[in-house]
N, C-alpha and C positions, 0 to 999 in steps of 0.2 A: 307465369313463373311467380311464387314467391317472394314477397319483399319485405323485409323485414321495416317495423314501424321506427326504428332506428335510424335507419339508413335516412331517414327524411329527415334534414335539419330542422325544419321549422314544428316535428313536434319531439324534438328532443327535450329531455326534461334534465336540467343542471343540475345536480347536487350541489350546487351550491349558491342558486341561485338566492336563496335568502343572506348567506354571506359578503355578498359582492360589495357590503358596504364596509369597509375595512377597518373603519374612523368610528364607527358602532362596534365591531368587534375585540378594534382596541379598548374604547368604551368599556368591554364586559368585561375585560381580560383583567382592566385598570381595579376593577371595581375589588376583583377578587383578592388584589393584592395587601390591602388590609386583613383580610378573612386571613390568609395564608401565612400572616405575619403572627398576628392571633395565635393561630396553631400550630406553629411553630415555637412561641412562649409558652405555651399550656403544652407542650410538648418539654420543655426545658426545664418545666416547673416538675410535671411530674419523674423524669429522668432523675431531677433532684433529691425529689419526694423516695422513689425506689430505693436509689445509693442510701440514703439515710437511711429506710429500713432495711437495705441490707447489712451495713454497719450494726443496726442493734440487735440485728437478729443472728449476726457472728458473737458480737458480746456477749447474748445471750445465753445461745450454743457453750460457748465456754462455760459460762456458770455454772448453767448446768453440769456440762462434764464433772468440773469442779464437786457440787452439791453430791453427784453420784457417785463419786470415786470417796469422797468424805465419809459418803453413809456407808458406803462399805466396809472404810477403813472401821470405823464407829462400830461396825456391825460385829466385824471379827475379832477385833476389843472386846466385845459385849458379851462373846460367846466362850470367854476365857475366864469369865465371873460367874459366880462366886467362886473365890479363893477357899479352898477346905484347906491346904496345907502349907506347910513352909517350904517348901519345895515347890511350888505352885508358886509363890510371894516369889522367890528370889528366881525362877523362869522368870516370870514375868517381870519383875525391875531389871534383870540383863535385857530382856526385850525392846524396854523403851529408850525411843532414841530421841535425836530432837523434833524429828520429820512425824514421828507417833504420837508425840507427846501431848497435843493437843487434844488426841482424841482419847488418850487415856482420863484424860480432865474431863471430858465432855461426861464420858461414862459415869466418872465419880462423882459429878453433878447433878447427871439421872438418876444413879440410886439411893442419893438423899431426897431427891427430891418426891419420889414414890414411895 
């Protein structure tokens, strides 16, 4: 009959025989626990790092929006010059409000300036 090589205590082989010293494997475990402290702050550091540029990069994000809604504004301003008549003049002074007004300035700066 068949016997399996198991079945024999004396050549069982332990998995765990190089463990059995438990004062070494505290030993390793001990060792780790700087390393893991370590990375745990470089882990904290950079969590901190991210949030920050997420913060600048919503700032940013707005700016922009900002900058593009401005050139827009700017844009459709721009595309109401030149003035040929007086009728055209007084459209456009009912037009400007306080929220326009800035870029109707912006306009009349550029075309001095060109």
């Amino acid at each position: 009959m068949y016997k399996s090589k198991m079945s024999d205590p004396s050549k069982k082989k332990s998995i765990y025989k190089s463990n059995t010293d438990f004062q070494g494997v505290r030993f390793a475990c001990g060792s780790l626990e700087p390393k893991i402290d370590n990375l745990e702050t470089e882990l904290k550091v950079l969590q901190d790092q991210l949030k920050y540029v997420l913060e600048v990069l919503a700032q940013q994000t707005v700016l922009l929006k900002n900058m593009t809604r401005q050139h827009i504004n700017d844009q459709t301003v721009a595309d109401k010059f030149p003035i040929t008549s007086e009728e055209q003049l007084l459209k456009i002074n009912d037009e400007i409000t306080s929220e326009n007004k800035l870029a109707y300035i912006r306009i009349r700066y550029n075309f001095n300036n060109n």
